[in-house]
C-alpha positions in Angstrom: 55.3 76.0 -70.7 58.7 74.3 -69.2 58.4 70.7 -68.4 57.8 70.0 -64.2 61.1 67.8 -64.7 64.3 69.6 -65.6 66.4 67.1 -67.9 68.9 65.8 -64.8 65.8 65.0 -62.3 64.5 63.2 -65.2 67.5 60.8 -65.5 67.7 60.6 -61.6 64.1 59.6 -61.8 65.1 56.6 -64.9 68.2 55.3 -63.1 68.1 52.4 -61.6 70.8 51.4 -58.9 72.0 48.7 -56.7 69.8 49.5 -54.2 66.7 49.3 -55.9 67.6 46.3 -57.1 68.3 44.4 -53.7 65.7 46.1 -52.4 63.4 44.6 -55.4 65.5 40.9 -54.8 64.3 41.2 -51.0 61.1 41.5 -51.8 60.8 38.4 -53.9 62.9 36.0 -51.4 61.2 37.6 -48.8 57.5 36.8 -50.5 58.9 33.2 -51.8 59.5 32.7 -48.2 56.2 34.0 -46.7 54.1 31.4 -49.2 56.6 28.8 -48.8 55.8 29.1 -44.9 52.2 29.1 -44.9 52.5 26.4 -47.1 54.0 23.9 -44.7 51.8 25.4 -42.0 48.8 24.4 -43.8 50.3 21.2 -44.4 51.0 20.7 -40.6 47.5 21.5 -39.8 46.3 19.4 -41.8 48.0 16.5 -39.9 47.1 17.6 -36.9 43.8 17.3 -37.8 43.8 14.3 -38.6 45.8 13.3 -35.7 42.5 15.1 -33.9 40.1 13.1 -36.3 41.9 9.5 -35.2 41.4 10.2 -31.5 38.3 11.6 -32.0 37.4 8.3 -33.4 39.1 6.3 -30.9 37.2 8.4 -28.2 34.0 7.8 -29.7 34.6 3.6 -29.8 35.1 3.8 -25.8 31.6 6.0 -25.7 29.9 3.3 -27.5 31.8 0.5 -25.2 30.6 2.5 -22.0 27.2 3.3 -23.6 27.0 -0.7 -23.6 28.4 -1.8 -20.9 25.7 0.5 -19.2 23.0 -1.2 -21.2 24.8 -4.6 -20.1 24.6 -3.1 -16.3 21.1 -1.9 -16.8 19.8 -5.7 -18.4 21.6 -7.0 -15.1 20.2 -5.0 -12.4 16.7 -5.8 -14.1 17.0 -9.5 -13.8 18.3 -8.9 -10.4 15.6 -7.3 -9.1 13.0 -9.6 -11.0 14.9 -12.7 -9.0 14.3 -10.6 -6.1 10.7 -10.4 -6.5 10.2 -14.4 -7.3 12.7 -14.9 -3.7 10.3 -12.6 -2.3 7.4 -14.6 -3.7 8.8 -18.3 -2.8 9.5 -16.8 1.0 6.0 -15.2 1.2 4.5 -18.7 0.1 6.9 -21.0 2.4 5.7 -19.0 5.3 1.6 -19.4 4.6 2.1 -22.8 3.7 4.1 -22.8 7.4 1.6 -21.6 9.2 -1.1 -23.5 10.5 
């Protein structure tokens, strides 16, 4: 039975040329490229994230500042009120001891 290849496909199929070989060259720079990219990509995310993480940080201080202060206002208003009431009291005991 004769071969599928006749002897001059067979060499055509073996050769190798010039543009196998730039096209083979392209593929390599091309891929040395691609990792080299995602490479500094990664590397820029990962600053940005921090630069996320710092103001994330810095956000949560002035939560905690507020959340005090708040505490600070609350504190106030409740002495305020309980001066208020003793105001309130003296007033209310001025005017029966006023009265006749």
């Amino acid at each position: 039975m004769p071969s599928p290849f006749s002897v001059g496909q067979m060499e055509n199929f073996l050769s190798f040329t010039l543009g196998n070989a730039v096209t083979i060259i392209s593929f390599i720079v091309g891929g040395i490229m691609f990792v080299n990219t995602i490479r500094k990509d990664v590397s820029y995310q990962g600053e940005r994230l921090a630069g996320v993480e710092d103001e994330m940080k810095k956000m949560r201080d002035v939560m905690i500042s507020i959340a005090r202060q708040e505490e600070r206002m609350s504190a106030m208003d409740q002495r305020v009120l309980a001066q208020g009431v003793r105001i309130d009291d003296l007033i209310r005991r001025f005017d029966y001891a006023k009265e006749p």
